[in-house]
N, C-alpha and C positions, 0 to 999 in steps of 0.2 A: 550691245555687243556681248555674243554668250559668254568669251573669254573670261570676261570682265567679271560677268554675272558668278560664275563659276567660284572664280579668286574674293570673289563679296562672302560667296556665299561660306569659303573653308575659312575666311576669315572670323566668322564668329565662332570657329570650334577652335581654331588654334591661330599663335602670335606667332610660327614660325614662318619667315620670312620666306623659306626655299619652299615650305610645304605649301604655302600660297601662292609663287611663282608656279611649281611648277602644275597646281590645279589649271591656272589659267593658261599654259606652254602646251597641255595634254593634246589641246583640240586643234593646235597649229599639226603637229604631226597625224592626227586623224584626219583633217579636212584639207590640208593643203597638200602638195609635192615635199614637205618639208620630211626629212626623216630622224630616226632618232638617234641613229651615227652621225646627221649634222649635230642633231645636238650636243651629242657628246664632244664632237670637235669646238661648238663653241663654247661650251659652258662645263664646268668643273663635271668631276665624273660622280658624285653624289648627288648633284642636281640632275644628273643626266637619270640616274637609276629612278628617282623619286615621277618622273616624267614617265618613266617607259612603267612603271608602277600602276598608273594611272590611265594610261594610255590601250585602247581599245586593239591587240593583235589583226582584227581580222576587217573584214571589207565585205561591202554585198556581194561581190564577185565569189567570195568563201561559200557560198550557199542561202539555206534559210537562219530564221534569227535562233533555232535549236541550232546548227552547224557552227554557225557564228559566237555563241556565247562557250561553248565548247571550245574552242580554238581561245577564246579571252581568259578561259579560266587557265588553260593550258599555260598560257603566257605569264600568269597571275604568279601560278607556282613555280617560274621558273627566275 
């Protein structure tokens, strides 16, 4: 499971506990229907920012993968 692989893999850089949730929460909201206003409604609003941090803005629908990363940095800084 990538999630997993994901939260493995931020765990050998850091023991915080939200910073590894939410590495492996990132990819619920990119792959699923799931969004990041559920998240925020379910989980505290520090966990929710750390999530949307992480979490990829745009979609293939956005374009090519220059269009796309353009639109994630946008998100990145905001």
């Amino acid at each position: 499971m990538y999630p997993q692989a994901v939260a493995e893999t931020v765990s050998s850089v850091s023991d915080d506990p939200a910073t590894i949730a939410a590495a492996g929460l990132h990819h619920v909201v990119e792959d699923t229907p799931v969004t990041l206003k559920q998240v925020k409604a379910k989980f505290r609003v520090e966990f929710s920012r750390l999530v949307s941090d992480v979490t990829n803005a745009s979609t293939a629908a956005d374009g090519n993968r220059v269009k796309r990363k353009a639109i994630d940095r946008q998100h990145s800084k905001s």
